[in-house]
C-alpha positions in Angstrom: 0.0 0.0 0.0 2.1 2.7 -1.2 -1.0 5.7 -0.8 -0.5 8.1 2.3 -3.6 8.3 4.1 -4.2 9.5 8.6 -7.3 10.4 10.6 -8.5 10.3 13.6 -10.8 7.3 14.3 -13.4 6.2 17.3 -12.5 3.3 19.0 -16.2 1.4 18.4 -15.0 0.3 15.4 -14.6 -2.9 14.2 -11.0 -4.4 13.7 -9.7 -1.8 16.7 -7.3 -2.9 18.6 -8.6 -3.1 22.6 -5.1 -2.6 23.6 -5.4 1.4 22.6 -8.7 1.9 23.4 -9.2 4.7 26.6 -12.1 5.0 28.1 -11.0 8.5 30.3 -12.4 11.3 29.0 -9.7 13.2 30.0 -5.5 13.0 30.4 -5.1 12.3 34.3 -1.8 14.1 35.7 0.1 11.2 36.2 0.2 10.6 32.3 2.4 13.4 30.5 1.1 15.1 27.8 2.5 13.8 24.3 2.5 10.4 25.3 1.3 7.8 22.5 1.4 4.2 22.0 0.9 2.2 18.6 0.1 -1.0 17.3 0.8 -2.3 13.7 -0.9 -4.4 11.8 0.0 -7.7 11.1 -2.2 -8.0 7.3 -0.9 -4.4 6.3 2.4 -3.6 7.9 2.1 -0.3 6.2 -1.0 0.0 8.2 -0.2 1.8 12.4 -2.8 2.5 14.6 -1.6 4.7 17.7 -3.2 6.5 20.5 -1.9 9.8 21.4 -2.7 11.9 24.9 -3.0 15.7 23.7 -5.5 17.4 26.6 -7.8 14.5 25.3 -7.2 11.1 24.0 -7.0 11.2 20.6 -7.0 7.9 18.3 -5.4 8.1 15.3 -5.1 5.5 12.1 -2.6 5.9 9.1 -0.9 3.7 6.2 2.5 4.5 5.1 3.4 6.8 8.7 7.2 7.1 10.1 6.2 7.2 13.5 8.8 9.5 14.8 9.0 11.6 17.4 7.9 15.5 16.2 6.3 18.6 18.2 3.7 20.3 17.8 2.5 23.2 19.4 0.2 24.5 21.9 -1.4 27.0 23.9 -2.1 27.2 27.9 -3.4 30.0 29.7 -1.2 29.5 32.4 2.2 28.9 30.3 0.5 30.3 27.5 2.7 28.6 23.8 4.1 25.3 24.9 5.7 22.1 22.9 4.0 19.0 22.8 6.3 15.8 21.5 4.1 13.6 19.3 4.9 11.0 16.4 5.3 12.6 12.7 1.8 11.5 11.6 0.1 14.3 14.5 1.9 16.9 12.7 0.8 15.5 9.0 -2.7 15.8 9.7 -2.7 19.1 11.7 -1.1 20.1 8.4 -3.2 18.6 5.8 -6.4 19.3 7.7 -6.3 22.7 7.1 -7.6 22.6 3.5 -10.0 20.1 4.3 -11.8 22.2 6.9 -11.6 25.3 4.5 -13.4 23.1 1.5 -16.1 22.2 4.3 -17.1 25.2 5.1 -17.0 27.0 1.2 -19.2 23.9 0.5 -21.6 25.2 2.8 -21.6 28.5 2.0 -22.7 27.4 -1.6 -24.9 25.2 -3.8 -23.4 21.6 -3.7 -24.1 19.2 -6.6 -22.7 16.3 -4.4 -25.4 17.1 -1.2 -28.1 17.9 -3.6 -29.2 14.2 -5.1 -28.7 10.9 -3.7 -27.7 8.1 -5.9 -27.4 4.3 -5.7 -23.9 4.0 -7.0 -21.4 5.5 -4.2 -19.2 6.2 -7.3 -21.5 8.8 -9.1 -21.5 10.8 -5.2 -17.9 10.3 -5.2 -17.7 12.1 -8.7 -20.1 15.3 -7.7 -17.7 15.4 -4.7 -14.8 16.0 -6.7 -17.0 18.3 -8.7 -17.6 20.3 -5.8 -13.9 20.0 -4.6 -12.7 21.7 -7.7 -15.6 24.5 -8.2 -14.4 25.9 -4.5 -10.8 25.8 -4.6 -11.2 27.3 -8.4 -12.9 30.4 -6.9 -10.5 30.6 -3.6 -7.8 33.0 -3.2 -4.4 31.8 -1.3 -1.8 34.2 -0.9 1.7 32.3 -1.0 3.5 35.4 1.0 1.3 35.5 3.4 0.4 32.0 3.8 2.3 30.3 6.9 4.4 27.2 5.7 1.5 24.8 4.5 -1.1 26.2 5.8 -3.0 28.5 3.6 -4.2 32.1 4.2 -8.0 32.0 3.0 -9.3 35.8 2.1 -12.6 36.6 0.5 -13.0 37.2 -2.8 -16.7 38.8 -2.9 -16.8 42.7 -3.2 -18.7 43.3 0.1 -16.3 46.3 1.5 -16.0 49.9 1.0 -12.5 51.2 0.8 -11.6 55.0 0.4 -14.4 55.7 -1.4 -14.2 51.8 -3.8 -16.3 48.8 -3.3 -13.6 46.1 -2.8 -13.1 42.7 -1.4 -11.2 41.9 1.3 -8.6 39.9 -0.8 -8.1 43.0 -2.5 -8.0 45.5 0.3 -6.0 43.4 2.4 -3.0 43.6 -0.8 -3.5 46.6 -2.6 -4.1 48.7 0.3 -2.6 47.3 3.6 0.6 45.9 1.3 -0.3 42.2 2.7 -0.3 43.5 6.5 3.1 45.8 6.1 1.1 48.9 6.1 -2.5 48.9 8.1 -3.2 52.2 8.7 -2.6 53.4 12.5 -6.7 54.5 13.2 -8.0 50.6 12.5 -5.4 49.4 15.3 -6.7 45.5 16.2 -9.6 46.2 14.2 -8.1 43.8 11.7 -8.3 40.2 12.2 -7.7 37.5 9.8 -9.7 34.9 10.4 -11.7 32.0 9.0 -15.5 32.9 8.2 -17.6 31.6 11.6 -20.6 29.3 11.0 -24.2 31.3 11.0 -25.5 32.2 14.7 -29.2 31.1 14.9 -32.1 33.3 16.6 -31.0 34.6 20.0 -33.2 33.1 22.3 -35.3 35.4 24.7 -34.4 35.7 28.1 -37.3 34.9 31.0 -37.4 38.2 31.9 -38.3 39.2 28.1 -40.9 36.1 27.7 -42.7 37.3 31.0 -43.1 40.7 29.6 -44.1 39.9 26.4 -46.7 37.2 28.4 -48.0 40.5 30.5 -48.5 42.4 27.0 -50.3 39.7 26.2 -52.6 39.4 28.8 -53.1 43.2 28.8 -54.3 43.2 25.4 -56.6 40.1 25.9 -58.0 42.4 28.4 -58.8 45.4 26.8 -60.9 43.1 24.0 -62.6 41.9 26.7 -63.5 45.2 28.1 -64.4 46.7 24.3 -66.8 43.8 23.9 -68.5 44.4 27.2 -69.0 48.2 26.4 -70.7 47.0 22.9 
């Protein structure tokens, strides 16, 4: 098996390996944090199933992995950036993921062909996905200066910003004007942010004080019917 393939997996599965299954919730003290332990399989030798302790447990399975020791990083409150040893395949995915998540969420911010229609044959789905795959990442912008080793830097690309007097997008203001982040301008300050777009909020939901007042109006104005009728 000579294809390059990790992800995390849950441990009801069949064919996993009780040995690395963990049932705590959550990394006791007396374990230290990075520790991992692996199992390889005896079919597909290629084939290494491990189980890593990040704040979590976190099972992970992968073909064709060099399971070396790597870091990775990671933030406390208290110690706030720390390094985390973990085997090379941790680092792989953290990598690769980052497109993946980026494809998810343009996907849903759009019509897909894959999601619309359900078919029989799991190879026609597979094709729309593709289909999908390559419609986003044709209409997404990645800057290679300002993009961080692998991991890309996403910007929008639809003109929904007014610049100096220009309706621009923000893949455009972010270049043209700010010079790729060399020159903000001093009166935006921490006012720009890059970050991914955040998933649509839903209705707020009232709070019991607004619900019992809008029950009182309510009442009220069941009340003065009542009274109008009477004076009929």
């Amino acid at each position: 098996m000579n294809v390059y393939v990790v992800g995390t997996v849950v441990t009801n599965r069949l064919g996993h390996d009780p040995a690395l299954k963990e049932g705590r919730a959550t990394r006791p003290a007396s374990i230290p944090r990075g520790t991992f332990k692996f199992a390889r399989s005896v079919a597909i030798p290629s084939m290494v199933m491990f189980h890593w302790w990040d704040r979590k447990p976190v099972h992970y399975l992968c073909t064709g992995a060099i399971m070396t020791e790597a870091t990775i990083g990671r933030k406390v409150k208290q110690l706030r950036a720390i390094t985390v040893p973990c085997p090379q395949a941790v680092t792989d995915y953290q990598r690769w993921m980052g497109g993946v998540d980026v494809y998810d969420q343009l996907r849903l911010q759009k019509y897909s062909l894959q999601t619309s229609t359900k078919f029989v044959k799991y190879y026609k789905s597979l094709f729309f996905g593709f289909v999908d795959l390559a419609l986003s990442f044709s209409t997404t912008f990645f800057c290679e200066r300002c993009s961080l080793d692998d991991a890309k830097l996403w910007l929008c690309n639809k003109i929904r910003r007014q610049y100096n007097g220009v309706n621009k997008a923000c893949f455009d203001i972010w270049h043209d004007d700010f010079d790729a982040g060399e020159s903000i301008p001093a009166t935006l300050g921490k006012r720009v942010v890059l970050r991914r777009p955040g998933q649509r909020s839903g209705k707020r939901k009232r709070t019991s004080r607004e619900l019992r007042l809008a029950g009182d109006h309510e009442r009220s104005n069941d009340k003065d019917s009542d009274d109008s009728d009477f004076e009929d």
